[in-house]
RORO-859912 format. One record per residue (C-alpha): x, y, z; residue in one letter. Coordinates in pm, 1 decimal, m for minus. Example, Ala and Ser with C-alpha at 12.3 -4.5 7.8 and 13.67 -1.06 7.14 Angstrom:
<pts>
<pt X="1230.0" Y="m450.0" Z="780.0" residu="A"/>
<pt X="1367.0" Y="m106.0" Z="714.0" residu="S"/>
</pts>
This chain:
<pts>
<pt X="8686.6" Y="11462.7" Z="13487.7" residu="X"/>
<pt X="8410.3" Y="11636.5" Z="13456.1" residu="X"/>
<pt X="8274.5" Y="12019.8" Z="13274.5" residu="X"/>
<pt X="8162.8" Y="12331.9" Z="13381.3" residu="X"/>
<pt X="7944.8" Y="12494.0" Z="13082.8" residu="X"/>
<pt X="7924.5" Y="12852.7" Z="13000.7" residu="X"/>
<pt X="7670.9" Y="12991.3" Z="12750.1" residu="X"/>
<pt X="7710.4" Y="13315.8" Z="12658.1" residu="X"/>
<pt X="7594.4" Y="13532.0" Z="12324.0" residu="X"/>
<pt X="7505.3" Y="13207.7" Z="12225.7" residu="X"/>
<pt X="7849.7" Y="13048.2" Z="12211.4" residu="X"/>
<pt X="7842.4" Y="12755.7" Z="12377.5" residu="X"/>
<pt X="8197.4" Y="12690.2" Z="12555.5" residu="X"/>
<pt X="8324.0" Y="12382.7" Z="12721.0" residu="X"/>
<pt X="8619.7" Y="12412.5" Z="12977.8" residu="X"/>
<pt X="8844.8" Y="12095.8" Z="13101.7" residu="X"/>
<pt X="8798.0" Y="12111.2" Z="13490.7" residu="X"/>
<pt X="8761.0" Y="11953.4" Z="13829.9" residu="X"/>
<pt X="8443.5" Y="12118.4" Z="13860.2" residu="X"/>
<pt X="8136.4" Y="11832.6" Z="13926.2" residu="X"/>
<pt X="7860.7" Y="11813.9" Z="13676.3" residu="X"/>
<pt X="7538.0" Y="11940.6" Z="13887.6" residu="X"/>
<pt X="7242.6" Y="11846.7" Z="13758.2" residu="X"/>
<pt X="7035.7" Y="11513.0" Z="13667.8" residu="X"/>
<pt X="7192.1" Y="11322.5" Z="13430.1" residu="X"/>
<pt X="6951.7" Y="11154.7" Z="13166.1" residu="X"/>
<pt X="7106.2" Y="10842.6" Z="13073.1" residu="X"/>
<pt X="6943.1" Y="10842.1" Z="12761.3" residu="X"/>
<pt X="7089.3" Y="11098.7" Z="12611.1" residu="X"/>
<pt X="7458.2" Y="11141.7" Z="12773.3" residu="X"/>
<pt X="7775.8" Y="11133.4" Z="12587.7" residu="X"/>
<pt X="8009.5" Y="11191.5" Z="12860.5" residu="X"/>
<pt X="8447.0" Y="11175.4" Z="12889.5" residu="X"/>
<pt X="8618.4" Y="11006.8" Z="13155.9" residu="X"/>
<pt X="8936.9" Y="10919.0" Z="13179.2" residu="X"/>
<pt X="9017.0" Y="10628.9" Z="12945.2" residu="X"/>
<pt X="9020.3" Y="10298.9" Z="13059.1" residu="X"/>
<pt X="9338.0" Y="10100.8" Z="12950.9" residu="X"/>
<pt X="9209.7" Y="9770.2" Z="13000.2" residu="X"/>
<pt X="8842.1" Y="9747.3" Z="12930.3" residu="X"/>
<pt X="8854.8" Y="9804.3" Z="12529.6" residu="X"/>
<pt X="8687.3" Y="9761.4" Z="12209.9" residu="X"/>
<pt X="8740.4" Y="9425.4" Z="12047.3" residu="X"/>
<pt X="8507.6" Y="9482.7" Z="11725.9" residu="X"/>
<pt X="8398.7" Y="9811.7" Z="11590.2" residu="X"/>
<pt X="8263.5" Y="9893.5" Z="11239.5" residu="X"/>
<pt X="8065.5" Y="10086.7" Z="10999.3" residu="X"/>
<pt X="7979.1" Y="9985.0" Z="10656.8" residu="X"/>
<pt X="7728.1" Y="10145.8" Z="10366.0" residu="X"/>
<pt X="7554.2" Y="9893.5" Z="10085.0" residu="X"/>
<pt X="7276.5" Y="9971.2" Z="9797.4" residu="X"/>
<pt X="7000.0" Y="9721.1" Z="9729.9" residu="X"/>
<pt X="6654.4" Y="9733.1" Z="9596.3" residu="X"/>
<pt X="6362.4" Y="9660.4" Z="9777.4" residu="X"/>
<pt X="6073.5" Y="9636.9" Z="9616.6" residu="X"/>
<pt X="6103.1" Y="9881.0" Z="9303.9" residu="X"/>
<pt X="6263.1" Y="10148.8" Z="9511.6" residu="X"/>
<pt X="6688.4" Y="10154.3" Z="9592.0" residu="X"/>
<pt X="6790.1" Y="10201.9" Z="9915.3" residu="X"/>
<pt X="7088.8" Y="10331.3" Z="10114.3" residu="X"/>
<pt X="7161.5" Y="10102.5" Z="10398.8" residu="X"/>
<pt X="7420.7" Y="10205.0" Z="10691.9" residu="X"/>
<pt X="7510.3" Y="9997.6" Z="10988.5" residu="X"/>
<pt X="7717.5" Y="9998.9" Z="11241.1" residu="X"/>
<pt X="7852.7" Y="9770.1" Z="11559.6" residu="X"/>
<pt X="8051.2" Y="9769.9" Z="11822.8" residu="X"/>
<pt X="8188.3" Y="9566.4" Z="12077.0" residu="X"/>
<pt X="8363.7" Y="9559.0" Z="12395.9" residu="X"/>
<pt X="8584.6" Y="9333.8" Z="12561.0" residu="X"/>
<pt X="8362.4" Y="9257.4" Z="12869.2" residu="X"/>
<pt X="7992.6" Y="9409.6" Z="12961.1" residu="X"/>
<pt X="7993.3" Y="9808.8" Z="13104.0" residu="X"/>
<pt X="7771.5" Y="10063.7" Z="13251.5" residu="X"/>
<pt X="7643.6" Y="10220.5" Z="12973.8" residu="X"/>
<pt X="7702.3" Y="10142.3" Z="12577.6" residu="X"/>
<pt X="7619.1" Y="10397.8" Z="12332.0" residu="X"/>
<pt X="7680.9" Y="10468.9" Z="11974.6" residu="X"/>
<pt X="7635.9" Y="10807.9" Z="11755.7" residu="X"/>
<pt X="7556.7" Y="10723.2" Z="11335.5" residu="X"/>
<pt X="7536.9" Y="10981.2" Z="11091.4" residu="X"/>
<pt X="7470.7" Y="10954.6" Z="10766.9" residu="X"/>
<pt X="7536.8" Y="11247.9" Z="10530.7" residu="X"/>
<pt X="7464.1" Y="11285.6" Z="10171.8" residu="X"/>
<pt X="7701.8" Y="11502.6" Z="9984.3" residu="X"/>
<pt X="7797.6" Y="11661.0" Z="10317.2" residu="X"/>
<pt X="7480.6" Y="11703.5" Z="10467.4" residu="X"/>
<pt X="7367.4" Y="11502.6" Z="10716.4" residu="X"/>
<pt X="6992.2" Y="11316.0" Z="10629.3" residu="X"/>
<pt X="6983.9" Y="11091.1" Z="10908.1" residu="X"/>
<pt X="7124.0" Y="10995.1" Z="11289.2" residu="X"/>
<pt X="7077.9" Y="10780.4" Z="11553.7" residu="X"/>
<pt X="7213.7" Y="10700.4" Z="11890.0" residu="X"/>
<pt X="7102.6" Y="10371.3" Z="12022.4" residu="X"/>
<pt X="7220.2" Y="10323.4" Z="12357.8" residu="X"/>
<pt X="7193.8" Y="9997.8" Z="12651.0" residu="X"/>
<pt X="7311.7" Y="9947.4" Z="12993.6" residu="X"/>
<pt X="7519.4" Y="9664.3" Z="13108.0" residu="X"/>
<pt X="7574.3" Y="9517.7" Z="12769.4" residu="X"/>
<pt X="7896.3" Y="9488.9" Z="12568.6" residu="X"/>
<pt X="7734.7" Y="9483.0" Z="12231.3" residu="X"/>
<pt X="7522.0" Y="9736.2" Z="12001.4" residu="X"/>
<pt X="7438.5" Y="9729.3" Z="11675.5" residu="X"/>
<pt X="7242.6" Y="9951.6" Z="11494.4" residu="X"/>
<pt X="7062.8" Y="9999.7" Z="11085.4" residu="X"/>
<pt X="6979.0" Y="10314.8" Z="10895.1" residu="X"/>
<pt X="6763.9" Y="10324.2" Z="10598.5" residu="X"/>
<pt X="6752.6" Y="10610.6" Z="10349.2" residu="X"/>
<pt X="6592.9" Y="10591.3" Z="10002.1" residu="X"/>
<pt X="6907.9" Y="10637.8" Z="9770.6" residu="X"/>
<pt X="6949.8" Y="10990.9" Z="9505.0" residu="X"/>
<pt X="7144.2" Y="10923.0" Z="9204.1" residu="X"/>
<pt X="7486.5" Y="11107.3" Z="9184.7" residu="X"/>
<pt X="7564.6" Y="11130.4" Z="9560.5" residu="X"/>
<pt X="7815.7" Y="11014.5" Z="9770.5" residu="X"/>
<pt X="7718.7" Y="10887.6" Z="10117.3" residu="X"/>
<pt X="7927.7" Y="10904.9" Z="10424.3" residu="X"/>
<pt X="7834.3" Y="10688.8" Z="10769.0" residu="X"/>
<pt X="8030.5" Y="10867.7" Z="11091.1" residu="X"/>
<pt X="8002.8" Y="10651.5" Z="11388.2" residu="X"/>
<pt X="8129.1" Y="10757.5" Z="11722.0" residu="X"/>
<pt X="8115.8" Y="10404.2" Z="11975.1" residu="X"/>
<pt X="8140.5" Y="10510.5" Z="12343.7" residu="X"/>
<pt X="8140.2" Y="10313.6" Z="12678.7" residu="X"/>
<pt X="8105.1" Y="10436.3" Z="13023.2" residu="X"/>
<pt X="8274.1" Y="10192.9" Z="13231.5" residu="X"/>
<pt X="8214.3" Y="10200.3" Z="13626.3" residu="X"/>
<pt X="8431.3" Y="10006.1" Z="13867.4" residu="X"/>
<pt X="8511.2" Y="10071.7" Z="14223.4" residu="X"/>
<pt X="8764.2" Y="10294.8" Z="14161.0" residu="X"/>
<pt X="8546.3" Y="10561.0" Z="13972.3" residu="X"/>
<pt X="8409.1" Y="10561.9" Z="13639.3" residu="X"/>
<pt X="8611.6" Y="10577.5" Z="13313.7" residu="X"/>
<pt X="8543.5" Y="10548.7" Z="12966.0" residu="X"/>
<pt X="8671.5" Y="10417.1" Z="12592.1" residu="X"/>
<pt X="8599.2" Y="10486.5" Z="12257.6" residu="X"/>
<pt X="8630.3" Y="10490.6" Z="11874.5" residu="X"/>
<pt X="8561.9" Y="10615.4" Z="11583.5" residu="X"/>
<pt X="8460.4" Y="10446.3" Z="11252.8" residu="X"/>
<pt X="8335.6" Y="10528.7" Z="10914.1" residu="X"/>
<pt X="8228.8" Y="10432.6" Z="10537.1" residu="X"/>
<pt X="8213.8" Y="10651.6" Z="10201.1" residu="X"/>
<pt X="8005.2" Y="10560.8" Z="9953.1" residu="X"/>
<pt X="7923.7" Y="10683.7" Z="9607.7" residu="X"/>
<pt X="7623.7" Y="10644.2" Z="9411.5" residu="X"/>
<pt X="7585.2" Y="10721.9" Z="9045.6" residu="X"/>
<pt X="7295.2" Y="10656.0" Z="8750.3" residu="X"/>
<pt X="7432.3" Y="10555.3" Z="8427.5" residu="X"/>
<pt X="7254.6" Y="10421.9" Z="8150.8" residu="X"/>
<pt X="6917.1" Y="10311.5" Z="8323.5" residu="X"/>
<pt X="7198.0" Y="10168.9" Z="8571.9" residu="X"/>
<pt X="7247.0" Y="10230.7" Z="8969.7" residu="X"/>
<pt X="7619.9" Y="10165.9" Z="9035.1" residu="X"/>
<pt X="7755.7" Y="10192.3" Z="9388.6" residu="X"/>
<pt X="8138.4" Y="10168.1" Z="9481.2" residu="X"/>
<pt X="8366.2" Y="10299.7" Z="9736.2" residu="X"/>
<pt X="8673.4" Y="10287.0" Z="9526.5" residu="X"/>
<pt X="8635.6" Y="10354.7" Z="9120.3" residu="X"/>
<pt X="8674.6" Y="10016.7" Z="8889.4" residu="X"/>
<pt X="8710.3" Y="10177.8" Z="8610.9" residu="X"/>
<pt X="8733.8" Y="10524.2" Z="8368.1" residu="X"/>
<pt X="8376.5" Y="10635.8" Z="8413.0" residu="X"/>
<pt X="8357.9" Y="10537.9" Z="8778.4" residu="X"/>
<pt X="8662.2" Y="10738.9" Z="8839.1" residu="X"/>
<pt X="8488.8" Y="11086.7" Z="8634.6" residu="X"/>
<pt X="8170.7" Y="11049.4" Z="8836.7" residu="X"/>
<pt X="8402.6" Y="11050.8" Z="9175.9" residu="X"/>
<pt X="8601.2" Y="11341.1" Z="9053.4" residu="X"/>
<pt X="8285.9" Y="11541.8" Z="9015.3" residu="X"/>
<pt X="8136.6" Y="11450.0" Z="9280.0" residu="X"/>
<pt X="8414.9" Y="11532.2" Z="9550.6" residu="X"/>
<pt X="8484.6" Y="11861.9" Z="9357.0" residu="X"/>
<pt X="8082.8" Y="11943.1" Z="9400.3" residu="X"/>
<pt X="8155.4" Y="11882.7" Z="9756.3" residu="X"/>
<pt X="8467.6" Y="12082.6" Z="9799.3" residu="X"/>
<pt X="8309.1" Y="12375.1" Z="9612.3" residu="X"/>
<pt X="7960.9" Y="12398.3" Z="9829.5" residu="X"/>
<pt X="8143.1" Y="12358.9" Z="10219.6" residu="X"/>
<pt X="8404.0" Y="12589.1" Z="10129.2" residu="X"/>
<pt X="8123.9" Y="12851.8" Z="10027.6" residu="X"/>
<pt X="7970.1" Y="12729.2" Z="10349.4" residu="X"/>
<pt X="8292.4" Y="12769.3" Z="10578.4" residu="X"/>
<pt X="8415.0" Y="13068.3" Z="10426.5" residu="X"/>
<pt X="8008.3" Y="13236.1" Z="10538.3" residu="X"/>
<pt X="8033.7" Y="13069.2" Z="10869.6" residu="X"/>
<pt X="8360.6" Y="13222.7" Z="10957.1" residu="X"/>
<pt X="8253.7" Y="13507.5" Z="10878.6" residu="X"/>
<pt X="7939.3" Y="13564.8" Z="11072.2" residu="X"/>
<pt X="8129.2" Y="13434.0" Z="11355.3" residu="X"/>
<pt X="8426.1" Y="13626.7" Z="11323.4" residu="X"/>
<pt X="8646.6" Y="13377.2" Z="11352.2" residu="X"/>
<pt X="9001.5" Y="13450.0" Z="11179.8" residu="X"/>
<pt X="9083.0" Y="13128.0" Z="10963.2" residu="X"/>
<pt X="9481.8" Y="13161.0" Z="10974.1" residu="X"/>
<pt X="9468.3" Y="13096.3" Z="11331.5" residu="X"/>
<pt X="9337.3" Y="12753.5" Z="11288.5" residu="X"/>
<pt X="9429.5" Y="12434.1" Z="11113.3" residu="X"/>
<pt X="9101.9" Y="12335.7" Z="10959.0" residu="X"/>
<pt X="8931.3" Y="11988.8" Z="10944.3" residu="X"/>
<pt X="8604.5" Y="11819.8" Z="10845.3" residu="X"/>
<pt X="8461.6" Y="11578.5" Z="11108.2" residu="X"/>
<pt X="8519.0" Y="11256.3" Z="10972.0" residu="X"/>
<pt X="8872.3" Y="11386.0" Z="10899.0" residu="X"/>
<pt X="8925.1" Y="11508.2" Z="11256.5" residu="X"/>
<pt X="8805.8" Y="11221.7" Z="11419.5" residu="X"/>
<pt X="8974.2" Y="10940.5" Z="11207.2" residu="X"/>
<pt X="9272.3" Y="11115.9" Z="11256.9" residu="X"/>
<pt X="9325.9" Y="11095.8" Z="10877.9" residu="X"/>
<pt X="9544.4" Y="11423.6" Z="10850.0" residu="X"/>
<pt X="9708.4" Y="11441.8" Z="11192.3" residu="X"/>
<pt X="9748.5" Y="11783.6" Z="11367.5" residu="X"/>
<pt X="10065.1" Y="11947.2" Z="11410.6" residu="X"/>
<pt X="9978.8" Y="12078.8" Z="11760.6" residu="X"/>
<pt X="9774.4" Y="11812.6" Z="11906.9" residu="X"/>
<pt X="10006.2" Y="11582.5" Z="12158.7" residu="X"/>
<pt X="9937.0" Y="11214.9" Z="12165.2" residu="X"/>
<pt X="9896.1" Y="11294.0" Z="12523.9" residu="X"/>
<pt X="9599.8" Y="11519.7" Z="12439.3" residu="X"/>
<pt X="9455.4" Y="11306.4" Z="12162.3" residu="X"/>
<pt X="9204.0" Y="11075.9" Z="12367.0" residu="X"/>
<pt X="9066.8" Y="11362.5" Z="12593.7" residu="X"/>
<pt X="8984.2" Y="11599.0" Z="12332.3" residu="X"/>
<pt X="8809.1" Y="11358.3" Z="12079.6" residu="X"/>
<pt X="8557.8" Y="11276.3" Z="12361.0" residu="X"/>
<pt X="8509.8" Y="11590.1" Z="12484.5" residu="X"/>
<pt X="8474.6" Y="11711.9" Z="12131.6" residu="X"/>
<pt X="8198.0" Y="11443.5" Z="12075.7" residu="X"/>
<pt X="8024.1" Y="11503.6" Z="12447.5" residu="X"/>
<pt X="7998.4" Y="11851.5" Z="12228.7" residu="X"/>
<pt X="7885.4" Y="11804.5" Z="11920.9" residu="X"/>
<pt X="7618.8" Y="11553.3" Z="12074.6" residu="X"/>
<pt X="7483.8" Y="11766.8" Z="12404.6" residu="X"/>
<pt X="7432.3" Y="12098.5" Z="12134.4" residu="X"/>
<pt X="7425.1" Y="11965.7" Z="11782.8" residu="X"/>
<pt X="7257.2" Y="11636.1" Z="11772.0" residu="X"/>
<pt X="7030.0" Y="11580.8" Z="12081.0" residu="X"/>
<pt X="6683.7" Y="11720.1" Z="12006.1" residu="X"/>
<pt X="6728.9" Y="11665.7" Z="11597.1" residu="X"/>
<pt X="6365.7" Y="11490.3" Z="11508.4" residu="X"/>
<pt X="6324.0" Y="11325.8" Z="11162.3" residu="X"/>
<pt X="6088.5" Y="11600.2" Z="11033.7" residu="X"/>
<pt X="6369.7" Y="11865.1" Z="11071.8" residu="X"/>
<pt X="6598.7" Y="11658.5" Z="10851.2" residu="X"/>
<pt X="6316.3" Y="11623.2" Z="10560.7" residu="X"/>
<pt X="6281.7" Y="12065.6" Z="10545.3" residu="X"/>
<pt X="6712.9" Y="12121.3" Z="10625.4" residu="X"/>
<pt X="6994.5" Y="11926.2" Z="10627.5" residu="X"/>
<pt X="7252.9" Y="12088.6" Z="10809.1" residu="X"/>
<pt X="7642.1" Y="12035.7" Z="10699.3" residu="X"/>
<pt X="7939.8" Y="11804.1" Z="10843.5" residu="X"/>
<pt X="8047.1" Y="11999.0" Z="11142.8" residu="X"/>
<pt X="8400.0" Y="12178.1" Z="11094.9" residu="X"/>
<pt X="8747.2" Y="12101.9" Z="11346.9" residu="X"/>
<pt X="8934.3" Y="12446.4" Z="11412.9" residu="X"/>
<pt X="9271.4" Y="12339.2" Z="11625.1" residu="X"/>
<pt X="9424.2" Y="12672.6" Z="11717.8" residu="X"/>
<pt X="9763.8" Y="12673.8" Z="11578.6" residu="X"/>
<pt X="9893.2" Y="12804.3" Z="11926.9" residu="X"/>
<pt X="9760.1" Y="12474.8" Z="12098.1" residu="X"/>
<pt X="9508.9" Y="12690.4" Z="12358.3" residu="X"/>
<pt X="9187.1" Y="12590.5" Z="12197.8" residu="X"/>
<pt X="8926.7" Y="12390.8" Z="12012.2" residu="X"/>
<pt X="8625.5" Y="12515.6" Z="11792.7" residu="X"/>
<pt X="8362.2" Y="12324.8" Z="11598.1" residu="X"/>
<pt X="8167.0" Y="12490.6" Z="11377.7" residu="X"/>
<pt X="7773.0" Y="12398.9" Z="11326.4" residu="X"/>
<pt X="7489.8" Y="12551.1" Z="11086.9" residu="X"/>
<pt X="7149.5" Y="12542.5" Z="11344.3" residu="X"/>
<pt X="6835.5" Y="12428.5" Z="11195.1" residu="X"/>
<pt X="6728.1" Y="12825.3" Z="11180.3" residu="X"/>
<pt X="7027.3" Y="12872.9" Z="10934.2" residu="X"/>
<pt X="7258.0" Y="13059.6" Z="11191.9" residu="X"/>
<pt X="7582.8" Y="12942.0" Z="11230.5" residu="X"/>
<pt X="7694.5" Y="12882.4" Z="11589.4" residu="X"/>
<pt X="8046.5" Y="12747.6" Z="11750.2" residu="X"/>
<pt X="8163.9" Y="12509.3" Z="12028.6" residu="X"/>
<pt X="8481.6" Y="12638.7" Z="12236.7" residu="X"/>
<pt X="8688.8" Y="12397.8" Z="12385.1" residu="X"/>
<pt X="9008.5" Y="12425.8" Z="12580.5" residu="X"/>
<pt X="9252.1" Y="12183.5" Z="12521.6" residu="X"/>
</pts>
C-alpha cells in the first residue's frame, strides 16, 4: 500500500490508496508502511535513559535497540529525545540486510528537567510475494533534579522530595503545551471538540486507547502516522537548528467521527503546520 501526497496552503495531507509512489526513493531517509508482516517480528526492542558524569560535566545518555527475528531489507530506527517536551536531539540510524540496530544519544544534562526518549523501530521486509513491514514503539521518562549540591535522577519517586520535584515538574509541562496547543489550534483553525487529543508518546504507546480507533485500524495508522511525522517533521532537522529552537512533542487529533487523523507540529520558523491523514 502505498500514498498519493497532496500539498496544499501548506497542509500537508496523506491519503490511504492504491496509488504507486512515483518518484526515487532515497533509502536513507524512508520511513515507509506496508502491510504488516505476521511472521517476520521483533524479538527485542528497547529504549532506556541513564545520568553519569564524565569528566566534571553530567550527561544525559539515551539508547535504544532493536531486533528482529531474522535479517530484512531495510532496518531503521527514529530516537527522540525531548527535554520538558521539547525535543533537543534525534537520530535515525538505518542498515540494510541486518536484523539488529542499536543506537546512543548524548546530551549534557539541565537540572530540574524531565527527559523523555521516543523510539519508533521499523523494518521493511521484502520477499517474493511483495514487500511488507513491522514495527514498534518504545520509550523511557526520566527526571532530573539538583538538590543540595546533589544531581538525582529517577524514573519513579523514592521518596517525599522526589515525589514534589515530579509534581512540579509534570504540572510545568502540562501548563506550557496546553498554552502551546490551545495557539496552535487556533492559527490552524482546527475545532478541538471534534478530536480526542493525544501527545505522541501517548498515541503511539497506546497508553490511553482511542474510543474510535478499531484494532483493525491500529497497525496501519501508527505507520502511516510515523511515515508522516518523519517525511515532514524530522527529515532535514540539522543539530544547529536544535541549539537556536526546540520545537514541541507533536500532538494526535483522532476525529471523534473515525474519518480522519491530524498531527500537529510547530516548524522551525515558529508557524504551526498539520498532517491530514485518512484513516
Amino acid at each position: 500500500m502505498n500514498y498519493k501526497r497532496v500539498i496544499l496552503f501548506g497542509v500537508i495531507i496523506f491519503l490511504f490508496a492504491t496509488t504507486i509512489w512515483y518518484g526515487y526513493r532515497d533509502v536513507k531517509s524512508v520511513i515507509q508502511y506496508f502491510p504488516i508482516n505476521k511472521e517476520i517480528a521483533f524479538t527485542d526492542v528497547g529504549s532506556t535513559l541513564k545520568l553519569f558524569k564524565k569528566d566534571k560535566e553530567y550527561i544525559i545518555q539515551a539508547d535504544s535497540w532493536s531486533k528482529t527475528s531474522e535479517k530484512v531489507y531495510l532496518r531503521q530506527d527514529v530516537n527522540l529525545l525531548f527535554q520538558n517536551g521539547f525535543l533537543i536531539q534525534l537520530s535515525y540510524p538505518w542498515k540494510e540486510n541486518t536484523d539488529w540496530i542499536v543506537n546512543k544519544i548524548q546530551e549534557p544534562v539541565e537540572k530540574d528537567s524531565v527527559y523523555t526518549l521516543l523510539s519508533y523501530h521499523h523494518a521493511e521486509i521484502h520477499q517474493d510475494n511483495g514487500i511488507s513491514m513491522n514495527q514498534s514503539v518504545t520509550a523511557d521518562k526520566l527526571y532530573v533534579v539538583y538538590f543540595q549540591d546533589t544531581w538525582e535522577a529517577f524514573n519513579e519517586p523514592q521518596n517525599a522530595r522526589q515525589k514534589e520535584a515530579m509534581e512540579i515538574l509534570n504540572q510545568a509541562y502540562i501548563n506550557k503545551r496546553k498554552k502551546l496547543f490551545e495557539k496552535a489550534i487556533k492559527d490552524l483553525n482546527v475545532n478541538q471538540m471534534n478530536y480526542e487529543v493525544y501527545n505522541l508518546d501517548t498515541f503511539s504507546l497506546k497508553e490511553k486507547p482511542s474510543k474510535v480507533i478499531t484494532e483493525e485500524q491500529w497497525e496501519r495508522i501508527l505507520g502511516g502516522l510515523w511515515e508522516g511525522i518523519y517525511r515532514s517533521y524530522l527529515v532535514g532537522i540539522t543539530k544547529d537548528e536544535l541549539t537556536y529552537f526546540s520545537s514541541p512533542m507533536p500532538w494526535v487529533l483522532i476525529d471523534r467521527n473515525g474519518t480522519h487523523v491530524l498531527v500537529i507540529f510547530q516548524q522551525y520558523n515558529g508557524q504551526f503546520a498539520k498532517l491530514i491523514m485518512e484513516i
